[in-house]
VOPAGU-2260 file (C-alpha; in pm, 1 decimal, decimal comma):
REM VOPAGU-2260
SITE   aa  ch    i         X         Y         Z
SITE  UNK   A    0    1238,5    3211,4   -1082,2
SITE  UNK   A    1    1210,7    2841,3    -984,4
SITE  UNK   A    2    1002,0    2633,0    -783,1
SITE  UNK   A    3    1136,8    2504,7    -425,8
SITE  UNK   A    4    1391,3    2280,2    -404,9
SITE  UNK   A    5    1144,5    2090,3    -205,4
SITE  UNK   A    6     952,2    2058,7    -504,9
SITE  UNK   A    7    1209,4    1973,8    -728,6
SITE  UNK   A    8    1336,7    1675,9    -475,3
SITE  UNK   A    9    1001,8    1528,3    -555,2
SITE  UNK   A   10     998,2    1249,3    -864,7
SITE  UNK   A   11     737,8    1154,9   -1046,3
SITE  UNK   A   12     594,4     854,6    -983,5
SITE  UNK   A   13     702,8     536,8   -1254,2
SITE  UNK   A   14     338,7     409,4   -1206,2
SITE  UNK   A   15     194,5     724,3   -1348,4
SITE  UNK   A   16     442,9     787,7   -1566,8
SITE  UNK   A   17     382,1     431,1   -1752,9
SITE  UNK   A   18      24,6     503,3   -1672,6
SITE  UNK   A   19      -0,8     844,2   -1889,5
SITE  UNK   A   20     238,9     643,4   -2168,7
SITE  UNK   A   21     -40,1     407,4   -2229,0
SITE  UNK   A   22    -280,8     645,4   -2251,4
SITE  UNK   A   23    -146,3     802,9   -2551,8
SITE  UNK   A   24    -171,0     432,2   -2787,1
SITE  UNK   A   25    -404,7     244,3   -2863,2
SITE  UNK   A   26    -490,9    -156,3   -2800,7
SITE  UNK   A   27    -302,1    -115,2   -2504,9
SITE  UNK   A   28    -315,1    -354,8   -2265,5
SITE  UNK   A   29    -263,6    -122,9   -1881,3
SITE  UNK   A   30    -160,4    -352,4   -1546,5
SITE  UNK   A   31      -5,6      -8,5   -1355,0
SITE  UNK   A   32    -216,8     146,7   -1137,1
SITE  UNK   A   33    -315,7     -48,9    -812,3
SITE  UNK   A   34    -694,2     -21,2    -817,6
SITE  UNK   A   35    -946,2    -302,6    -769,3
SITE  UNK   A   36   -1138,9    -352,8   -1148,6
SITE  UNK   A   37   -1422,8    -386,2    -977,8
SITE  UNK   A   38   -1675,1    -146,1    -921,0
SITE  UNK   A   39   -1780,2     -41,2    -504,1
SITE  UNK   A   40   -2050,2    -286,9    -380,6
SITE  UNK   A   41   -2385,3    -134,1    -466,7
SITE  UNK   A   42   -2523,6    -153,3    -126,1
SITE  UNK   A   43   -2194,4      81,5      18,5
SITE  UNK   A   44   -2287,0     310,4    -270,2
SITE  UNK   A   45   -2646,2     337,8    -167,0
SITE  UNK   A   46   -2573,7     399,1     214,0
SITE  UNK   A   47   -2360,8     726,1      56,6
SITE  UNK   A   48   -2669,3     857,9    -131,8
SITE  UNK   A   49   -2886,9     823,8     104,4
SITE  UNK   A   50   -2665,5    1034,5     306,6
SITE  UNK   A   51   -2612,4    1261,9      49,4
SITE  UNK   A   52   -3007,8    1332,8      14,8
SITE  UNK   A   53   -3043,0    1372,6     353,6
SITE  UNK   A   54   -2860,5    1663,8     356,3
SITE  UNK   A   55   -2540,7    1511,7     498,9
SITE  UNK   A   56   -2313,3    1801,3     334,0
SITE  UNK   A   57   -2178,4    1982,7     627,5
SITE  UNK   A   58   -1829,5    2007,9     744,9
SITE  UNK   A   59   -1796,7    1715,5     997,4
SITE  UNK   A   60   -1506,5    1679,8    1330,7
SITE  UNK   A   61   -1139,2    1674,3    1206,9
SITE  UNK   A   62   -1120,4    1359,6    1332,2
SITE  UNK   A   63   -1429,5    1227,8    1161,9
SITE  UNK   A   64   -1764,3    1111,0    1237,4
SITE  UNK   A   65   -1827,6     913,1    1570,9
SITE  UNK   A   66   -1994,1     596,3    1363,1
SITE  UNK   A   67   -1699,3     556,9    1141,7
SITE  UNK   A   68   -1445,5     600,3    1439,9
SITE  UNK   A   69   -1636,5     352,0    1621,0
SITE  UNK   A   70   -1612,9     109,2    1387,3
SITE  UNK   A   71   -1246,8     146,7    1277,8
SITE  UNK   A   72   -1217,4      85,6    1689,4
SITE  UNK   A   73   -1382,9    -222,6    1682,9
SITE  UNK   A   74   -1271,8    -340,6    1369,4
SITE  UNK   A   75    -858,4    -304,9    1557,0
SITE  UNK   A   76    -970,1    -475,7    1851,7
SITE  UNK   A   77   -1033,0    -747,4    1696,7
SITE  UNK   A   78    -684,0    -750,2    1499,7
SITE  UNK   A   79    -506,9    -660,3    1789,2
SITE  UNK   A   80    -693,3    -797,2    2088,6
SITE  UNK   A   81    -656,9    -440,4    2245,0
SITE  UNK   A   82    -878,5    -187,5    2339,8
SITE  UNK   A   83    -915,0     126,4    2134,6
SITE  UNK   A   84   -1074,8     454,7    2232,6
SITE  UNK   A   85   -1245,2     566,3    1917,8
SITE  UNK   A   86   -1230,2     945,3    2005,1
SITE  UNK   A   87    -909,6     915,1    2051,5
SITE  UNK   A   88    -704,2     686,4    1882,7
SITE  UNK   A   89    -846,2     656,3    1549,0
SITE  UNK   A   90    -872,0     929,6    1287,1
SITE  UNK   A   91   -1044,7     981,8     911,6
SITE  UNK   A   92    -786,2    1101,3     654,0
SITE  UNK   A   93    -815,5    1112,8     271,5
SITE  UNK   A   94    -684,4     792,4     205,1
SITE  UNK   A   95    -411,8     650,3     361,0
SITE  UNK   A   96    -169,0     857,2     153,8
SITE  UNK   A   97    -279,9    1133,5     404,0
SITE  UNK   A   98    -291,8     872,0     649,6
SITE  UNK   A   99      62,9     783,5     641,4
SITE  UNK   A  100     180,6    1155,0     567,0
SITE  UNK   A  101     -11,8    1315,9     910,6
SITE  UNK   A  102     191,2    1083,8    1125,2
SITE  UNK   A  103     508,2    1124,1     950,6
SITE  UNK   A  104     469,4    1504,6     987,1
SITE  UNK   A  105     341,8    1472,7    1379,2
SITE  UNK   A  106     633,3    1189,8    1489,4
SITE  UNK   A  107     932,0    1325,7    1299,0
SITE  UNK   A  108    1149,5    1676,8    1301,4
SITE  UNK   A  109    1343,3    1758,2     999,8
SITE  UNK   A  110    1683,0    1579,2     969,4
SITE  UNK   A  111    1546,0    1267,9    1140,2
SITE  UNK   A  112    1601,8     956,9     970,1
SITE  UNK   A  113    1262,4     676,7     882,7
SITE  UNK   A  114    1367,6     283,8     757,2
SITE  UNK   A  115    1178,4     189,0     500,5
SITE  UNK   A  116    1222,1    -191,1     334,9
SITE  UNK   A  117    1284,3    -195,0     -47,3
SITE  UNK   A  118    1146,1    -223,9    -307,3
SITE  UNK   A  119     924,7      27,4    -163,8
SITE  UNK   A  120     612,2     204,5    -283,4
SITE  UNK   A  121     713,4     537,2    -418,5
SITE  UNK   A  122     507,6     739,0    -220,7
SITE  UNK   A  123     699,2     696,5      61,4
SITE  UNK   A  124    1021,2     817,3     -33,0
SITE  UNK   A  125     847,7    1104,5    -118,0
SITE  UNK   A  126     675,5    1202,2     190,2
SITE  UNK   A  127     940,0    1104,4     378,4
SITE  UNK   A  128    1068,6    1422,8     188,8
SITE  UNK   A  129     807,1    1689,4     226,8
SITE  UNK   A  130     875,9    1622,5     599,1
SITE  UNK   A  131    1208,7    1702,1     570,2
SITE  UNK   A  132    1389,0    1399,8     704,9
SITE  UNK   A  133    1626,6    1144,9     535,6
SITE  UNK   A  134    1494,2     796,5     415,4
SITE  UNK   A  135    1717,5     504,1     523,1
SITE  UNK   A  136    1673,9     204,7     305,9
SITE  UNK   A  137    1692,6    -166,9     391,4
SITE  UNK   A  138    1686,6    -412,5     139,7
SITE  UNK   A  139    1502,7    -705,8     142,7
SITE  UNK   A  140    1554,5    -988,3    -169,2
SITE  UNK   A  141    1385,4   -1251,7    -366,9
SITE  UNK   A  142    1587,8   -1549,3    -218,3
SITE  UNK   A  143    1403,9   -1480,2     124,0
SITE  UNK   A  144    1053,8   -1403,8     -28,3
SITE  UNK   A  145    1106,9   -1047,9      -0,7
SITE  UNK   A  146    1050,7   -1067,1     411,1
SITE  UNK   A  147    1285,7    -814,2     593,4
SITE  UNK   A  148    1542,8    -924,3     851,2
SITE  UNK   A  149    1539,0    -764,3    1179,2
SITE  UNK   A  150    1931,9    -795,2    1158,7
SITE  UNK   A  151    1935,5    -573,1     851,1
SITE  UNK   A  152    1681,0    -311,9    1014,4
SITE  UNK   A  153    1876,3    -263,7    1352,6
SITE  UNK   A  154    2283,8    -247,7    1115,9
SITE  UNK   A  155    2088,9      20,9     994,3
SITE  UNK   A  156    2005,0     201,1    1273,8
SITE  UNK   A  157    2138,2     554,1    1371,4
SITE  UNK   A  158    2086,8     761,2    1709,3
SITE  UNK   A  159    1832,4    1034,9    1451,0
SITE  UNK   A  160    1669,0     661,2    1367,5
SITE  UNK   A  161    1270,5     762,8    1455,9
SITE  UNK   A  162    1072,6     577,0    1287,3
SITE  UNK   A  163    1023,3     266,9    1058,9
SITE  UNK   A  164     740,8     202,2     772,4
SITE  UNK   A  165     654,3    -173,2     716,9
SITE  UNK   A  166     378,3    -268,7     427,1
SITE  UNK   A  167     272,3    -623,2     506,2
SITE  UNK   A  168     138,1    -750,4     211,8
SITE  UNK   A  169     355,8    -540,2      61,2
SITE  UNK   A  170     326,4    -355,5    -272,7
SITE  UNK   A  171     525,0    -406,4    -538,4
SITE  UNK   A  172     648,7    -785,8    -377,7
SITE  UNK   A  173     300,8    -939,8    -227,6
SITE  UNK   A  174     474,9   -1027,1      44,0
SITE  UNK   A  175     330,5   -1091,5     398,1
SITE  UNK   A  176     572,9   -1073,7     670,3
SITE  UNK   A  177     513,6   -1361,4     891,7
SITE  UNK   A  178     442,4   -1328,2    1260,0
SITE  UNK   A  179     791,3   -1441,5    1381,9
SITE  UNK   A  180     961,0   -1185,6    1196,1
SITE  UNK   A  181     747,0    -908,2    1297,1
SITE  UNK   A  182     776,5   -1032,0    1648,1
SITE  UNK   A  183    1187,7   -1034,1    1632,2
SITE  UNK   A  184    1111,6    -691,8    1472,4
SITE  UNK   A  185     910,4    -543,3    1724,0
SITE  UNK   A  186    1163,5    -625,0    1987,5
SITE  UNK   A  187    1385,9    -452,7    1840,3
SITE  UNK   A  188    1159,6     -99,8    1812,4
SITE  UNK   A  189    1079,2    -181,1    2183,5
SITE  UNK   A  190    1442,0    -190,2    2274,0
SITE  UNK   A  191    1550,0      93,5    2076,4
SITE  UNK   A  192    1231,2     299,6    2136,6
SITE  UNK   A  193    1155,4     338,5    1743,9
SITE  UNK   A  194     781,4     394,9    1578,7
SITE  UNK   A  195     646,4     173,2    1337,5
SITE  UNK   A  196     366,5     295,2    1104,6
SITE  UNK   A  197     218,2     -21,8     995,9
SITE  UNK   A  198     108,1       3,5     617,4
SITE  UNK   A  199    -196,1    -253,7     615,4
SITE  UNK   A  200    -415,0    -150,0     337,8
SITE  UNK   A  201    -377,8    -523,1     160,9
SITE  UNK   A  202    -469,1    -669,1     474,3
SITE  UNK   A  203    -781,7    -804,2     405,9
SITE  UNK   A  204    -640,7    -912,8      26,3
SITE  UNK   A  205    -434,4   -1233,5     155,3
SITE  UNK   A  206    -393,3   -1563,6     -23,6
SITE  UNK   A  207    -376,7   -1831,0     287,1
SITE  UNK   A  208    -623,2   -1934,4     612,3
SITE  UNK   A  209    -417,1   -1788,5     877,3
SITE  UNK   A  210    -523,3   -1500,7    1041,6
SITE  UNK   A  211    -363,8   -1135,3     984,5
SITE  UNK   A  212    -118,9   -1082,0    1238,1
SITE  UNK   A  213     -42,2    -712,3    1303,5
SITE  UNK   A  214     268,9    -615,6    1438,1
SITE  UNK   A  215      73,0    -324,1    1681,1
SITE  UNK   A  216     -53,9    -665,9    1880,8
SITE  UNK   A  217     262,3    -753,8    1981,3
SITE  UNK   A  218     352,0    -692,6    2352,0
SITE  UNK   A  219     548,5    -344,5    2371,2
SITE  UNK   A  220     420,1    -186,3    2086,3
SITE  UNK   A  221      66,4     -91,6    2178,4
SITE  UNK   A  222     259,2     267,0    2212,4
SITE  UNK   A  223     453,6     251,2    1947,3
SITE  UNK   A  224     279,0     178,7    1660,0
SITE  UNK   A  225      46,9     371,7    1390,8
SITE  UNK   A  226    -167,0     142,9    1169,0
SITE  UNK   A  227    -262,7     320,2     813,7
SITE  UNK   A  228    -558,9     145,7     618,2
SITE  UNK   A  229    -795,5     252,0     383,8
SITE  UNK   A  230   -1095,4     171,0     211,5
SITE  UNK   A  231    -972,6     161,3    -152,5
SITE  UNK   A  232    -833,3    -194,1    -212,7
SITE  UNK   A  233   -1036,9    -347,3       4,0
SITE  UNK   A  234   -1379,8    -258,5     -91,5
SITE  UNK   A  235   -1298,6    -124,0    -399,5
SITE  UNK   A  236   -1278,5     260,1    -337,7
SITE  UNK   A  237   -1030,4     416,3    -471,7
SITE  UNK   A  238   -1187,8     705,4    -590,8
SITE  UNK   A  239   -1334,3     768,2    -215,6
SITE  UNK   A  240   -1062,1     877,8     -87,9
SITE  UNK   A  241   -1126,5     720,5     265,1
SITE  UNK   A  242    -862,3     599,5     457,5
SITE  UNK   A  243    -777,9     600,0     868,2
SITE  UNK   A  244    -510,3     569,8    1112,8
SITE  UNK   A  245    -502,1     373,3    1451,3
SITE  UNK   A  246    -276,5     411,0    1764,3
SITE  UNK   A  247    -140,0     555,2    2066,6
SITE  UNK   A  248    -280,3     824,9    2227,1
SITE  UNK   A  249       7,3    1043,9    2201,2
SITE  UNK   A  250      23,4    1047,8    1849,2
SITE  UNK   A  251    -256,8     997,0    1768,2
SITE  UNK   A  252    -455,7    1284,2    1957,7
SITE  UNK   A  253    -231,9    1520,6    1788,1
SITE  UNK   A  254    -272,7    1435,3    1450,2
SITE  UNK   A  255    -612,3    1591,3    1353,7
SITE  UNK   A  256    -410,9    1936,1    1404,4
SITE  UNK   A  257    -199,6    1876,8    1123,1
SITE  UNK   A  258    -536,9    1703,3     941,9
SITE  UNK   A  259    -707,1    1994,6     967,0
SITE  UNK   A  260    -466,6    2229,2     810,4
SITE  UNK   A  261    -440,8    1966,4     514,1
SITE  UNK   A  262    -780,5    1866,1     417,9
SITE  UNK   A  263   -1023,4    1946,3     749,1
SITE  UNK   A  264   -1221,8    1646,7     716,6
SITE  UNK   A  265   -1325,8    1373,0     470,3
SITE  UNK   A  266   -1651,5    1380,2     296,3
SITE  UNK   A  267   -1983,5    1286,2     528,3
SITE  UNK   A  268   -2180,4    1037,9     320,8
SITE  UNK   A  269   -1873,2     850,1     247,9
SITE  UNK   A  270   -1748,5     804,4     609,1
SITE  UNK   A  271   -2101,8     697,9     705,3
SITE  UNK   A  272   -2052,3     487,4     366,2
SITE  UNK   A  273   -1734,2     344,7     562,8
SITE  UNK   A  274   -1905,7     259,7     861,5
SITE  UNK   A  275   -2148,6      38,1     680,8
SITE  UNK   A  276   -1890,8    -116,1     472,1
SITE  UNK   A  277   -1644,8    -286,0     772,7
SITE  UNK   A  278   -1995,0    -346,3     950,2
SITE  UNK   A  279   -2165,0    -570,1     634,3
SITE  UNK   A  280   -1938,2    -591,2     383,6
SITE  UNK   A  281   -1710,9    -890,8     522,3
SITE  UNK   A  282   -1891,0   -1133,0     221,6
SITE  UNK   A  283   -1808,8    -907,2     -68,8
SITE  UNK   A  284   -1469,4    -884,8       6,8
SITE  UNK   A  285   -1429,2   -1254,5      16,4
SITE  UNK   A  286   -1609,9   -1266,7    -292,0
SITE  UNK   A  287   -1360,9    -991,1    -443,5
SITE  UNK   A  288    -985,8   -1229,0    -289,6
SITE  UNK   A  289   -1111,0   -1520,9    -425,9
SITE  UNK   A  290   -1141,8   -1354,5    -785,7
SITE  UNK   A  291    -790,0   -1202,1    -678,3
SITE  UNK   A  292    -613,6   -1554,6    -561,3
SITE  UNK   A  293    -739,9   -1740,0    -893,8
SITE  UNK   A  294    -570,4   -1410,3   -1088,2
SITE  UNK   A  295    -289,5   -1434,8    -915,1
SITE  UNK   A  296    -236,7   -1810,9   -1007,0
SITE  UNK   A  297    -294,1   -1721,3   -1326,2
SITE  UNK   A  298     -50,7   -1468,3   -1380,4
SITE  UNK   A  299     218,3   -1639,6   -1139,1
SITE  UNK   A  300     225,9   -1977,7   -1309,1
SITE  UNK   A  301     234,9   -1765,6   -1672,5
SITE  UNK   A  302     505,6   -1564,4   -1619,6
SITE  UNK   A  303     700,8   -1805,4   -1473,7
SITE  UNK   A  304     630,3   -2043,4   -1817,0
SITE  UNK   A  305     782,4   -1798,5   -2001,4
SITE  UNK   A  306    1151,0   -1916,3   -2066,5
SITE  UNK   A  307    1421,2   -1617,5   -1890,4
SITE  UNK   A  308    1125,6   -1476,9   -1641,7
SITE  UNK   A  309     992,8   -1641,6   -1321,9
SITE  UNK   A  310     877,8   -1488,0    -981,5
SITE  UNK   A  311     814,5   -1575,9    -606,9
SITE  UNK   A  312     451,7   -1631,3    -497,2
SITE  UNK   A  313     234,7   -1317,9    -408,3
SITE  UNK   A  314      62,7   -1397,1     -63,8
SITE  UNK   A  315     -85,6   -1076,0     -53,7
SITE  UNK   A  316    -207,6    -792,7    -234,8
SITE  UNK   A  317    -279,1    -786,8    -636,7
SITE  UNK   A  318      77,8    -779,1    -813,2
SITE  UNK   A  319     314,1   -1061,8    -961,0
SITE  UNK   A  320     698,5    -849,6    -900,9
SITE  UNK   A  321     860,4   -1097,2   -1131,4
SITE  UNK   A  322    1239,2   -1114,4   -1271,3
SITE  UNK   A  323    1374,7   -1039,7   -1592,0
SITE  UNK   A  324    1760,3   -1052,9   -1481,3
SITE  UNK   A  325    1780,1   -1370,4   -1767,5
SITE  UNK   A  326    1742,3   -1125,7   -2044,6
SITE  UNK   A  327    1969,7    -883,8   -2042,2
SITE  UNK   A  328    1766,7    -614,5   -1984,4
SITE  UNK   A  329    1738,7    -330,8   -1733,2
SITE  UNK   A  330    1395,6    -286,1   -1591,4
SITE  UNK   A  331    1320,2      30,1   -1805,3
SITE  UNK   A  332    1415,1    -115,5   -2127,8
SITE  UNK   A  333    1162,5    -392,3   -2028,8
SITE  UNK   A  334     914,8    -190,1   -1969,2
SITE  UNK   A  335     925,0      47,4   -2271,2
SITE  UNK   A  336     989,8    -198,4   -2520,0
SITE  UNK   A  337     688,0    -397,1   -2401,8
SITE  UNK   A  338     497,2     -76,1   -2436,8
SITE  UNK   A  339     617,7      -8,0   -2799,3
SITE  UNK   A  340     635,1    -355,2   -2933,5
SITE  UNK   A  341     317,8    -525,0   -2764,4
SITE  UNK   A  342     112,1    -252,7   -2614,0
SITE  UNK   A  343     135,3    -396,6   -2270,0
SITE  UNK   A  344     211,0    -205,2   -1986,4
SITE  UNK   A  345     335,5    -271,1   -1683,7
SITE  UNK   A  346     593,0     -86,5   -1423,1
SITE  UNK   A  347     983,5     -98,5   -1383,3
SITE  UNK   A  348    1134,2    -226,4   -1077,0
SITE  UNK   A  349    1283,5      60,1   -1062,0
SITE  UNK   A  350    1031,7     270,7    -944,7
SITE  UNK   A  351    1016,3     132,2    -610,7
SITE  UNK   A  352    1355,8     194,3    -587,2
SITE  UNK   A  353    1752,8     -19,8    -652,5
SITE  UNK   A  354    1625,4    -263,8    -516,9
SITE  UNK   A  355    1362,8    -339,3    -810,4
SITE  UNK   A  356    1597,9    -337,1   -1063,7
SITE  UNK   A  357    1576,2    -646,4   -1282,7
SITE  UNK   A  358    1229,1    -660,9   -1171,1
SITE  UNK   A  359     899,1    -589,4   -1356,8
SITE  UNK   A  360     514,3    -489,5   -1166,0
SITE  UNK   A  361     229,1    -674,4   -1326,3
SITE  UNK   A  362    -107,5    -570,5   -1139,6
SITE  UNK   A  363    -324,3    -866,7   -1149,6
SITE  UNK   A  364    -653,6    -668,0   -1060,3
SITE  UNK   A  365    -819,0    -673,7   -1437,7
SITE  UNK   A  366   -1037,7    -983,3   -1586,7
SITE  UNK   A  367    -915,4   -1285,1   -1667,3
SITE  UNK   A  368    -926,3   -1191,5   -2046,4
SITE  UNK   A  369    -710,1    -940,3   -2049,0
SITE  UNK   A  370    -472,2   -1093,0   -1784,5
SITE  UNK   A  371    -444,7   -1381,7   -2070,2
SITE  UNK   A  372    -390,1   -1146,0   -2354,0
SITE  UNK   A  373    -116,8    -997,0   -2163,8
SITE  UNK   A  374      68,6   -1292,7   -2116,6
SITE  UNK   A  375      36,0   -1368,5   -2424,5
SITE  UNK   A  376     189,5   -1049,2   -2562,1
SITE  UNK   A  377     502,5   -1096,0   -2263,6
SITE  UNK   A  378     558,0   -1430,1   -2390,4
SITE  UNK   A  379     570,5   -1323,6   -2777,9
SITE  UNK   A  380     793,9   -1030,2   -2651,9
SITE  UNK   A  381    1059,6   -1221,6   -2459,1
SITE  UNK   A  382    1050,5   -1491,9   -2738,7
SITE  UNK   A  383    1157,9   -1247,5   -2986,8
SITE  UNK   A  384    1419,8    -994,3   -2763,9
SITE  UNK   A  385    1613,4   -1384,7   -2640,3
C-alpha cells in the first residue's frame, strides 16, 4: 500500500525543512520562517478575551461574522475606490493559505493551467496541485528588480490559461510591482478574460510614501480579480490563523461552499479580534514597518559588503533574496554549509523554485542583535569558502 499519488506530488517545503534542521543544533542563528518577531498588539489580544469570556465559542456563518466582513469591505474600498458588499464579496478563511486555496478550487477544473511569477512561494505550486491543474511558470529576474513583464505573462499563455497569481510585495524577492506594470498586466487579463488572485498579505509592510496600488482597482478587473490578505504579517498573527478574500460576486458567493467543507468557519473571538485590529490598529503597524525598513537597511547594505554576495533592494515585505552566483556555489550547498559551519540559517533559492537558484532567503523580521550576529557569521563564512 501507498499513499496517493496526489500526496506524493506534494514536496516539502525548503523553509520548513531548513526550519526543523536548525532545530536540532544549538547557537543557531534561524532567519526561515516568515513571521513577524513581534508579539500581537496587546490591545487586539484583549478584544479576543473578552470575547472569549463572553461566551463567544459558538460555530459562527461560513462566511464569517458580519463585523469582520464589514470591515474587510471598508478597508477594500478604500484600496480600490470600489464598492464592496460585505455579505457578499468578502469571506473569513484560516489564513490566506485557505484563502488562496478556496478560490483556486472554486475558479479552476482539473487540467487547467494558473501563471504564477518565479521565484514563487512554495505554497503555491502546491495547491495549484491538490486542485489538479498544471502550474505555468514565468520568470521574472534580478536585472529588472524582480517585476514581471506583461510580455512574458501573455508568450505564456495557452487556451486552458485560467488564472494568474501575482504577490506584490512579493515573498522571497520584496518586490512591489509598480502601478504601470500591473496596469499593462491587467489589460492583458481583461483582453484574454483571465483571473488574477492578488496575493497582498505584505501590503501594509512597504518601504516608500506612495500609496498601495492594487491591481483589482484597475478598470476591467473589478470582475476579475480575488484579493487574499491576512492578518499574520501585518499585525503580527501568525498563529491566528485569520486571513480573508475579496471580489466578485461570482466567485466569491460560491466560495464559502467549498469553506465549509474545509474548515466551516474561523474562530469567533479572533474575527471580532480582526475587526478591531484594521479599525485601531493603523499606528502599531507603522510602528512595526519602521522597525522592518531600518532591518532591512541593515541587512541589505551587509550583505551586499560582503565581497562575492550583493542583492537588489526589498521594497516590500521582510526578506533580503540576495546572490551568491560569485562563489561557486549552488543555493543548497550555501545553505547547508552555513548551517554546519556557522549555525546560521537561512533558505535556498531553490525552494521557490529554478528561478532562485544562485539565490539565498534571509528573513529580516528578528532584532537587530541577532540580524548583526548573522552577518557576521555570512561574512566569516564566505571569507573562508572564496
Amino acid at each position: 500500500m501507498e499513499t496517493s499519488k496526489l500526496t506524493r506530488q506534494i514536496q516539502k517545503s525548503k523553509i520548513r525543512v531548513m526550519y526543523d534542521l536548525a532545530r536540532k543544533k544549538e547557537n543557531v542563528l534561524n532567519f526561515t520562517v516568515g513571521e513577524p518577531d513581534f508579539m500581537t498588539p496587546k490591545e487586539i489580544v484583549e478584544v479576543s478575551n473578552r470575547y472569549f469570556s463572553e461566551g463567544y465559542t459558538k460555530y459562527t456563518p461560513n462566511a464569517g461574522v458580519r463585523e469582520l466582513m464589514e470591515a474587510i469591505a471598508q478597508k477594500y474600498e478604500s484600496v480600490t475606490g470600489r464598492n464592496i458588499q460585505a455579505d457578499s464579496q468578502v469571506i473569513v478563511t484560516v489564513g490566506a493559505t485557505e484563502a488562496l486555496l478556496v478560490a483556486m478550487q472554486t475558479v479552476m477544473d482539473p487540467g487547467d493551467e494558473i501563471l504564477i511569477c518565479g521565484p514563487y512561494f512554495p505554497s503555491y505550486i502546491n495547491q495549484i496541485f491538490i486542485c489538479h491543474c498544471k502550474p505555468v511558470i514565468v520568470p521574472t529576474a534580478e536585472e529588472d528588480g524582480w517585476m514581471p513583464k506583461a510580455e512574458e505573462i501573455e508568450k505564456r499563455m495557452t487556451p486552458r490559461t485560467k488564472m494568474l497569481l501575482l504577490n506584490s510585495p512579493c515573498n522571497p524577492t520584496g518586490a512591489v510591482i509598480d502601478e504601470t506594470t500591473l496596469r499593462e498586466i491587467a489589460a492583458l487579463c481583461v483582453r484574454h478574460q483571465i483571473v488574477v488572485i492578488s496575493d497582498e498579505v505584505y501590503k501594509d509592510i512597504r518601504y516608500n510614501e506612495e500609496p498601495y496600488f492594487s491591481i483589482a482597482s484597475v478598470e476591467g478587473m473589478e470582475e476579475l480579480t480575488v484579493i487574499v490578505n491576512s492578518f499574520s504579517k501585518t499585525y503580527a498573527m501568525p498563529g491566528w490563523r485569520v486571513g480573508y478574500a475579496v471580489g466578485p460576486e461570482w466567485i466569491l458567493s460560491q466560495m464559502p461552499k467549498t469553506h465549509d467543507v474545509t474548515a466551516a468557519c474561523v474562530c469567533a473571538p479572533f474575527q471580532y479580534a480582526g475587526a478591531y485590529a484594521l479599525r485601531h490598529c493603523d499606528a502599531r503597524v507603522e510602528e512595526m514597518v519602521a522597525k522592518f525598513k531600518a532591518r532591512r537597511d541593515l541587512v541589505y547594505q551587509g550583505i551586499n559588503s560582503i565581497d562575492g554576495l550583493s542583492a537588489v533592494q526589498p521594497q516590500g515585505a521582510f526578506y533580503l533574496f540576495f546572490n551568491i552566483k560569485k562563489l561557486g556555489m549552488t543555493s543548497e550547498e550555501f545553505a547547508y554549509e552555513l548551517l554546519d559551519k556557522e549555525g546560521v540559517v537561512l533558505v535556498p533559492g531553490t525552494g521557490f523554485g529554478e528561478e532562485g537558484e544562485g539565490y539565498i532567503r534571509f528573513t529580516y523580521a528578528a532584532d537587530e542583535e541577532s540580524l548583526k550576529r548573522g552577518l557576521e557569521r555570512i561574512q566569516r563564512f564566505v571569507r573562508g569558502n572564496c
